[in-house]
C-alpha positions as CSV (number, residue, x, y, z in Angstrom):
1,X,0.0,0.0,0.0
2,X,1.4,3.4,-1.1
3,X,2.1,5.9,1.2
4,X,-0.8,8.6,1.0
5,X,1.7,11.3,2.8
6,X,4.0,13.7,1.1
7,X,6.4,13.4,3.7
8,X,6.6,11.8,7.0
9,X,8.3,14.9,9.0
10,X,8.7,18.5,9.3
11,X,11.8,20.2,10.0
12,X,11.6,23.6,10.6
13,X,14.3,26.3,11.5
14,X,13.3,29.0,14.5
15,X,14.8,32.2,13.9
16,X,13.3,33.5,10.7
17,X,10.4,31.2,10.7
18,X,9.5,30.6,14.3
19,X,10.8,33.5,16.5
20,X,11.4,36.9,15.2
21,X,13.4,39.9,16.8
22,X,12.6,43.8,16.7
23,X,15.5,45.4,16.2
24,X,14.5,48.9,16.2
25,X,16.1,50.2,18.7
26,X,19.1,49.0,17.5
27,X,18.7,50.4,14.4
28,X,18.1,53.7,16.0
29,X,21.6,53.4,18.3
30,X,23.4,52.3,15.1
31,X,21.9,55.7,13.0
32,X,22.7,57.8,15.9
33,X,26.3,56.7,15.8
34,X,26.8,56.9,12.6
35,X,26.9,53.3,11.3
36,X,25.1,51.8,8.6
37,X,21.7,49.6,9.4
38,X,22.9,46.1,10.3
39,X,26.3,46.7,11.0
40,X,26.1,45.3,14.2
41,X,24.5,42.4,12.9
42,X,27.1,41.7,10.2
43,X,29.8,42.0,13.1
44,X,28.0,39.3,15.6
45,X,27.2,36.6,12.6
46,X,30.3,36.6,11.2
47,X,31.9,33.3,11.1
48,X,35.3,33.9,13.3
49,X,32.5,35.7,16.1
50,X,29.6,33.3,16.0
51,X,30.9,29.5,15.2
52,X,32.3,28.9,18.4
53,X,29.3,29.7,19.9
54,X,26.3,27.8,17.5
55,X,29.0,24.9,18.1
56,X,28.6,25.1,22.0
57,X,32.6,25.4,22.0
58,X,31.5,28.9,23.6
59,X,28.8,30.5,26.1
60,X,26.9,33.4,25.0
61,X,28.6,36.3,27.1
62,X,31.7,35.2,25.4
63,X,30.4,35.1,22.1
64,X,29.2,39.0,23.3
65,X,32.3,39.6,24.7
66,X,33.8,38.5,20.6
67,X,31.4,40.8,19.1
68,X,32.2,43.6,21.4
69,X,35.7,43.4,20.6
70,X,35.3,42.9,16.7
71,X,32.6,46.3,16.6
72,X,35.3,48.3,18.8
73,X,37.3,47.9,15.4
74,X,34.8,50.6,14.2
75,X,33.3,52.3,17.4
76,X,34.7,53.3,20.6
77,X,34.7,50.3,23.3
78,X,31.0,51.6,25.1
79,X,29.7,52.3,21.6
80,X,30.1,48.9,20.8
81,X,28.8,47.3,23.7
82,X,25.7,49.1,23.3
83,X,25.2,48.1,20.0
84,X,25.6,44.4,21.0
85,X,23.5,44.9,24.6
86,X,20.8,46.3,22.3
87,X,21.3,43.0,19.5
88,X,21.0,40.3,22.3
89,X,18.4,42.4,24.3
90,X,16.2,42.5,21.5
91,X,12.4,41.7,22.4
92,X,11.4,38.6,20.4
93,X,8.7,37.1,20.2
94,X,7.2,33.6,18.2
95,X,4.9,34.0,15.6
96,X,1.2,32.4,16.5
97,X,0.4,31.7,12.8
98,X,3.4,29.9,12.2
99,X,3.1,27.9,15.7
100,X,-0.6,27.1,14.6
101,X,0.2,25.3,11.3
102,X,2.5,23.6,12.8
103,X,0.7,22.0,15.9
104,X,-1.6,21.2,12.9
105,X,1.1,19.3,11.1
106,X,2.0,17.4,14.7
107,X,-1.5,15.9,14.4
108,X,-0.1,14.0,11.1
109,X,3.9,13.4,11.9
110,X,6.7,14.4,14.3
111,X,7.8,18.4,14.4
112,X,11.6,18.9,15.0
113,X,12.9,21.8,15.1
114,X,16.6,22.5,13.6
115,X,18.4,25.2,14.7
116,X,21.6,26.8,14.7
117,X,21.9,28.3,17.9
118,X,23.7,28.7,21.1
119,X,23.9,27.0,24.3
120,X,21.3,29.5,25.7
121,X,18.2,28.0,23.4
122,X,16.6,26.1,26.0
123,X,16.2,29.4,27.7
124,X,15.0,30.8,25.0
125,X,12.5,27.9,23.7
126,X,11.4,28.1,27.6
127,X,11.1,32.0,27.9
128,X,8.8,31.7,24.7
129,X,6.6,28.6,26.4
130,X,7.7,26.3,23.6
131,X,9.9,24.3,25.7
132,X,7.4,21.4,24.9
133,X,6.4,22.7,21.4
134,X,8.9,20.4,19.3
135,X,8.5,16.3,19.3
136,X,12.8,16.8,19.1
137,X,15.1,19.9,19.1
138,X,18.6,19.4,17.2
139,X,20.2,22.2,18.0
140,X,24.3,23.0,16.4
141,X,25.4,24.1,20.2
142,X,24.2,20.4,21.5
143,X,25.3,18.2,18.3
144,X,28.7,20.2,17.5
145,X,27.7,20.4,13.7
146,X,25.8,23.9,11.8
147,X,23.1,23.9,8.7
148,X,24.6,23.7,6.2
149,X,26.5,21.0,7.0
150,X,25.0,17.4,6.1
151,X,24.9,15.6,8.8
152,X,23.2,17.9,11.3
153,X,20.2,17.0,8.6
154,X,21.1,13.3,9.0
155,X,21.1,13.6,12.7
156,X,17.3,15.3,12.5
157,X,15.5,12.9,10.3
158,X,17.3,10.3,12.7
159,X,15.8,12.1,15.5
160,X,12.5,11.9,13.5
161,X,12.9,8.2,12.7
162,X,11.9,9.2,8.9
163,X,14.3,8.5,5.8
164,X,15.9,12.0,4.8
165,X,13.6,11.4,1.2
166,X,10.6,11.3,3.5
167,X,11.3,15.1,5.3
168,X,9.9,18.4,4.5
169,X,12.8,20.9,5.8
170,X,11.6,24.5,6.0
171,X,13.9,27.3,6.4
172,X,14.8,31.1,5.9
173,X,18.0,31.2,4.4
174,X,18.6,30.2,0.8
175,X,22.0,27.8,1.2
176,X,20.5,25.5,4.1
177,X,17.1,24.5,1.8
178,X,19.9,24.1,-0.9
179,X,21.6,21.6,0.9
180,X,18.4,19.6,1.8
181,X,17.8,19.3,-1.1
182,X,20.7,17.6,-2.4
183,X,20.0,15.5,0.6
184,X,16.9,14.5,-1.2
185,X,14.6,16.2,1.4
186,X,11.3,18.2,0.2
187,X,12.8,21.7,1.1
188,X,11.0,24.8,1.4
189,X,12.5,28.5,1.6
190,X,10.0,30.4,4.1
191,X,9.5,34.2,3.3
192,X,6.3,34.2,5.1
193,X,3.6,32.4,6.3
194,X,2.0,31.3,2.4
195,X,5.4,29.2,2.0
196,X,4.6,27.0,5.2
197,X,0.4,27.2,4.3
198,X,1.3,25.6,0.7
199,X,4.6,23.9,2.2
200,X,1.7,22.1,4.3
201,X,-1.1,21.7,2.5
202,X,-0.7,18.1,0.9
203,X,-0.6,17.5,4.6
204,X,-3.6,19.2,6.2
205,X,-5.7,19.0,3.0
């Protein structure tokens, strides 16, 4: 008997997707000073400043403490730890639409949520109440291996006990879908909520 299903799993990034930041203020400080919008966010996700730290091989205050020292480069010392305060400060909060389709989804197959992030996402996932959201959480800090890289994919649909061919993989940024792809995964670049409502709908009918 033929699988009716599209796909037996979904696995879905958070930042981008999931949880969303308002920088505002940040943008404000960084006008104020002179800097370009985003310059502090090109400064903290640069590799040498963030790796170490979505690979658990570093906490968060010293992943700060990296990006503090990298923006004093171009702004006096305070300046720059401002601009960083203001980046990790950020309110966030998790969008409800998004959450909703994918309870939805949970009613048909497992939910796991992959993630590059730091050692501090627990907090996070907790702070938001989805501490319990995800069936499984494979997150770079806890596994030692970052999207794009292969095998934090592998380690996912593993978690998922679904073949890699039998995942739909739902992110924000262009080179991780590209990579599950060529892992043979159904794979899905979210710019808003009508990716993840078609993404789904084989699924929900």
């Amino acid at each position: 008997m033929t699988n009716p299903r599209p796909y037996d799993a979904v696995l879905c990034d958070f930042d981008g997707v999931i949880r969303f930041h308002d920088q505002s203020e940040l943008t404000e400080l960084e006008r104020a000073m002179g800097l370009a919008e985003g310059t502090t966010a090109k400064v903290v996700f640069a590799p040498e400043v963030d790796r170490p730290a979505l690979l658990g091989q570093i906490t968060v205050e010293q992943w700060t403490e990296a990006a503090e020292a990298a923006l004093a480069l171009q702004v006096p010392r305070e300046q720059a730890r401002a601009l960083v305060t203001a980046f990790i400060k950020a309110p966030a909060r998790a969008d409800e639409d998004v959450l909703d389709l994918l309870r939805r989804a949970q009613a048909h197959v497992p939910v796991v949520l992959v993630t590059n992030a730091t050692l501090d996402l627990e907090d996070d996932l907790a702070w938001l109440g989805l501490s319990h959201f995800a069936d499984e959480v494979v997150s770079s800090a806890r596994v030692g291996v970052v999207k794009p890289d292969p095998r934090i994919y592998e380690i996912a649909a593993e978690r998922a006990g679904v073949p890699l061919g039998r995942c739909l993989f739902v992110d924000d940024r262009a080179e991780n879908v590209e990579a599950a792809r060529a892992l043979g995964m159904t794979a899905v670049l979210f710019t808003g909520l009508p990716d993840l409502e078609t993404a789904l709908a084989p699924l929900l009918g």
